[in-house]
N, C-alpha and C positions, 0 to 999 in steps of 0.2 A: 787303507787301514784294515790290518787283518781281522776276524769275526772275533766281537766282544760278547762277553757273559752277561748281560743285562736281568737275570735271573737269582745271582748270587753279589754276596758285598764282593767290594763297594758299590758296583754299579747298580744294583735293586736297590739302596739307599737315595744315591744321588742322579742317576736318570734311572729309572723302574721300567720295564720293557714298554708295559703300555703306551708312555711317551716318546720312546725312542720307536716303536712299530710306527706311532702316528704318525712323526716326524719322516722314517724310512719310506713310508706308502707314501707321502708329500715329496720323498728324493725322489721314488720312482716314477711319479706319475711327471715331475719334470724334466727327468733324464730324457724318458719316453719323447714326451711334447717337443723336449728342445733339438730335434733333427729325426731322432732314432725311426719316429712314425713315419710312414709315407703318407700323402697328401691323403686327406679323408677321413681318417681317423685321429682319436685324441686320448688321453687317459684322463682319469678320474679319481682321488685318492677318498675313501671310506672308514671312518672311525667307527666300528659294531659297538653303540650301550653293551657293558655289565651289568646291566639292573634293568627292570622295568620302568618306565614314567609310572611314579606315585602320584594317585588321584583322592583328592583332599574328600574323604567321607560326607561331613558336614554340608560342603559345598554338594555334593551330587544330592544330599536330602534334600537342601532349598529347593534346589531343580527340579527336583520330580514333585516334590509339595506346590510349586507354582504350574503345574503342566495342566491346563484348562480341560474339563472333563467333557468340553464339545468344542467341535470346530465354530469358525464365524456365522454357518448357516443354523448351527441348535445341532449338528448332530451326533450322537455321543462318540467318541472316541472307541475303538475296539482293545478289549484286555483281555489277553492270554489267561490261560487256566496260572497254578506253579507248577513250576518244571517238575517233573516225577523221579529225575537222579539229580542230586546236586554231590559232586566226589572231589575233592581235593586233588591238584594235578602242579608239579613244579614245571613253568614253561621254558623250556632250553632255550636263553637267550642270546643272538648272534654274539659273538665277544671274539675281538681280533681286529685285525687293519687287512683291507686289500685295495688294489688299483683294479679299477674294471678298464677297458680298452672299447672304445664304439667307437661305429661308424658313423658319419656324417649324412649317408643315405636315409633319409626318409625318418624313422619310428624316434630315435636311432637305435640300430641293432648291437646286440652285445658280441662284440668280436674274441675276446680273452677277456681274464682275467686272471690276478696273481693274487693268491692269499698267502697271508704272513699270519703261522699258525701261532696260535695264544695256547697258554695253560689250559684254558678252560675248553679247549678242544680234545684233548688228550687224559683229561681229569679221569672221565668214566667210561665204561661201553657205550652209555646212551650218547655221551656228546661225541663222542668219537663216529658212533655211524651216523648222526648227526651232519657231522662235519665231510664226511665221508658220501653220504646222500646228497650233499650241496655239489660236492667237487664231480658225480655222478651226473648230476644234471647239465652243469656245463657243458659235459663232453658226448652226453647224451645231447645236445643242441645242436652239434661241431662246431662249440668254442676251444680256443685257444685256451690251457690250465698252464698253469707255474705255481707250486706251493714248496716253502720256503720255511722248514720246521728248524726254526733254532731254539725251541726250548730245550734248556739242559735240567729243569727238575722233572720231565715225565718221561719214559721210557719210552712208550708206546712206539709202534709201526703204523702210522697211519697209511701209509700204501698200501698195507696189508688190507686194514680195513674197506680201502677204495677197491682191494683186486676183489675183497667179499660182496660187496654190493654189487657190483659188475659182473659176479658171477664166474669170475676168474678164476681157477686152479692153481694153486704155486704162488708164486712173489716175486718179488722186483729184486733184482739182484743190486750190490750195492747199494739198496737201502738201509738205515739205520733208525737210530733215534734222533739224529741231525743229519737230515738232508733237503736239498733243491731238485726237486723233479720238473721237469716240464713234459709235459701231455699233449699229444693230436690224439683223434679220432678221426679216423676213416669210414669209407660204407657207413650202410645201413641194415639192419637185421642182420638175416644169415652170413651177410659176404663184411659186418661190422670188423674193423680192427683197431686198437689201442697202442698206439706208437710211445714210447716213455725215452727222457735223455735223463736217468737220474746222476746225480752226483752228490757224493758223503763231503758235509760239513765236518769242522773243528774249530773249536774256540784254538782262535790264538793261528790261525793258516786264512790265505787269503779267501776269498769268496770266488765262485766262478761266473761266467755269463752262457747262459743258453741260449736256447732259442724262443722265441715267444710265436706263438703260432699265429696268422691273424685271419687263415682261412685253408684250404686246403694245399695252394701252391706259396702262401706269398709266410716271409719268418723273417723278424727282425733281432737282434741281439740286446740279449736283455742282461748288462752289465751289471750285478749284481755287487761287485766290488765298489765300484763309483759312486752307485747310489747309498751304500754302506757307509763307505765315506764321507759323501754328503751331507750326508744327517748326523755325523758324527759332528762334521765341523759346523753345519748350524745349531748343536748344544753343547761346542767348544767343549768336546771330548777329548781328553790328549791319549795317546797310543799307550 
């Protein structure tokens, strides 16, 4: 099924991205699972809050009203001075879906991952190098990246923003405001390189498969269309 607009009606009314992104990072993670991975590794699919967990005031008074002003031996408990700045700060909250990819080895280590960019990535500067700082670290780690912008209400170039924080010159050819990138990193410091497969999205044309990196020799095909489709028909979306 070719790439739907989940951003404008009908489909913002009746599947709204956030649940079709959920849905889509649940096709991916079992496309992955069901052969694509080689033995050892697994996918994981990730729903980022749009909001804070709210904590019930009242309830945190009791708490600190009942907090005993000595331990069980009589000893008194130690109190801080008040903090000398108290500033008002909006905290940039993850918001998006991605599949992370690990290894079975040991920790487990984060081998890739694919994020499925949301509005609120793309919104401002701040959430943009936000977002951009995240997808930095990955490849700073040599993880495997795949990022997957099909928003059609924000303009932005978020590759741009990834070549800024990277410290990159120039831009990614073939980027737009809908595209599929996927990302290696090579070396390290001076002898560092930044490998990109990108490729331009459109609503209404099919979807492509990259490559998913999952270390420096080993890439698997990350069908992008299938899983597209997938999630289409488990929320019995018609073409």
């Amino acid at each position: 099924m070719p790439l739907l607009d989940h951003f404008h009606p009908p489909l913002d009314r009746t599947h709204p991205w956030r649940s079709f992104q959920g849905t889509w990072a649940v096709g991916i993670a079992r496309l992955l699972n069901g052969g694509v991975l080689p033995e050892g590794f697994y996918a994981v699919p990730f729903l980022d809050s749009d909001g804070p967990v709210e904590i019930d005031v009242a309830t945190v008074g009791d708490f600190a009203g009942a907090v005993p002003s000595g331990d069980s031996t009589g000893a008194a408990l130690w109190t801080p001075s008040e903090p000398r700045s108290v500033v008002a700060v909006e905290w940039d909250i993850g918001d998006g879906a991605r599949v992370e990819i690990m290894s079975d080895d040991g920790d487990p280590p984060l081998a890739a991952a694919i994020e499925l960019v949301s509005p609120g990535n793309k919104d401002r500067p701040r959430t943009r190098e936000a977002f951009a700082a995240k997808c930095a670290d990955y490849l700073r780690r040599g993880c495997g990246l795949v990022v997957v912008d099909t928003v059609t209400t924000r303009r932005a170039d978020l590759s741009a923003d990834l070549w800024a924080v990277l410290g990159i010159e120039g831009g990614l050819d073939n980027a737009g405001p809908l595209t599929a990138v996927s990302y290696r990193s090579t070396g390290r410091n001076g002898d560092g390189r930044l490998l990109a497969w990108p490729s331009p999205l459109a609503v209404g044309q099919p979807l492509p498969t990259l490559p998913l990196w999952l270390g420096a020799e080993v890439a698997v095909p990350l069908d992008l269309e299938a899983s597209h489709s997938a999630a289409c028909v488990d929320l019995r979306i018609r073409a």
